[in-house]
C-alpha positions as CSV (number, residue, x, y, z in Angstrom):
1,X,-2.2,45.4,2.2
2,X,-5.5,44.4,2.7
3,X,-7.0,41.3,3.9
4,X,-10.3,39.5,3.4
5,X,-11.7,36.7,5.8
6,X,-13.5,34.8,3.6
7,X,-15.6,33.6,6.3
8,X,-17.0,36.6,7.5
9,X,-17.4,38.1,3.6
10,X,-20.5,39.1,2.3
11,X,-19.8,40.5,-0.7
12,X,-22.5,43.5,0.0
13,X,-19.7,45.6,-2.2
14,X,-19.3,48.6,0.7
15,X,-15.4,48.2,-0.1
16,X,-15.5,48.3,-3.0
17,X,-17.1,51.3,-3.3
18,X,-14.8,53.0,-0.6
19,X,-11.5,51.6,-2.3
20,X,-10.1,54.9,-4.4
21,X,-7.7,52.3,-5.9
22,X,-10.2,49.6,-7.4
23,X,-8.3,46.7,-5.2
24,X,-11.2,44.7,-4.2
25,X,-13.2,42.8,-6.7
26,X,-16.0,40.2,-6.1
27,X,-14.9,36.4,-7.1
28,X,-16.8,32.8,-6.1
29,X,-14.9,30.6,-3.7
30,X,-16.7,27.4,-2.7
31,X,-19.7,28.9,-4.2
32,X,-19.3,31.5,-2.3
33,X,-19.6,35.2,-3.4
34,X,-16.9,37.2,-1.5
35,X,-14.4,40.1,-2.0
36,X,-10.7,39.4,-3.2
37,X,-8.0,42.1,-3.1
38,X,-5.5,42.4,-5.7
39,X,-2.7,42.8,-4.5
40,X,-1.1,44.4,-7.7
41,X,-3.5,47.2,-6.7
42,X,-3.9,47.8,-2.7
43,X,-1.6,50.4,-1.6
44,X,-2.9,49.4,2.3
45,X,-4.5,52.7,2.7
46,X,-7.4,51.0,5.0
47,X,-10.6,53.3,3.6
48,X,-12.1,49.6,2.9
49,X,-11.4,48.2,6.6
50,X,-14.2,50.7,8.3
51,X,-17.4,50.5,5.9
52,X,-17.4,46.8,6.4
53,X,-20.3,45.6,8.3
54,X,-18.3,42.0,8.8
55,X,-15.5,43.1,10.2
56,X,-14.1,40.6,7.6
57,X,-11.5,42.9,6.6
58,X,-7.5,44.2,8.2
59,X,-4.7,45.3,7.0
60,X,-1.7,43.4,7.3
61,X,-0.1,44.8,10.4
62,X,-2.5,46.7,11.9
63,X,-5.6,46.3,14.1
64,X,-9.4,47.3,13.1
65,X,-8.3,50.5,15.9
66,X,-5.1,51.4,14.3
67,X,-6.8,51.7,11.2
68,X,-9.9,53.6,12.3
69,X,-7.5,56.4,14.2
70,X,-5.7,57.0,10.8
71,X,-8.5,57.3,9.2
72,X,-10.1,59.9,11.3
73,X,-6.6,61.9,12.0
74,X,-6.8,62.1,8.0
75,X,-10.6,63.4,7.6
76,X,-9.8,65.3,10.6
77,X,-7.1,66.7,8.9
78,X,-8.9,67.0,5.5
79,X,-12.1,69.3,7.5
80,X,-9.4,71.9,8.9
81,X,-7.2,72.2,5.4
């Protein structure tokens, strides 16, 4: 599952639009605008980790690196099918 750090947020909505499973959504904290995941919806897939500019988001047991090598093995993979 994903994870937001509130103090690096945002909100400029890049994961949002990258999330294919609508599991970020924009809420106020403190009067702060920032992104929330839902939980009910985030499968952990990590397409939201990369296109933020923060670096305010992870996924919960895995590093920013991890995440970025599964993602390229699967466009990699994606290119060649």
């Amino acid at each position: 599952m994903a994870r937001v750090d509130a103090a690096r947020c945002t909100a400029c909505n890049e994961c949002l639009a990258a999330c294919p499973y609508e599991a970020l959504e924009k809420t106020v904290v403190d009067g702060q605008q920032l992104m929330r995941v839902v939980a009910s919806l985030c499968k952990g897939g990590g397409a939201c980790v990369p296109v933020c500019p923060e670096g305010a988001i992870d996924i919960i047991g895995y590093s920013d690196r991890e995440v970025t090598a599964m993602i390229d093995a699967l466009a990699g993979e994606a290119v060649h099918a």
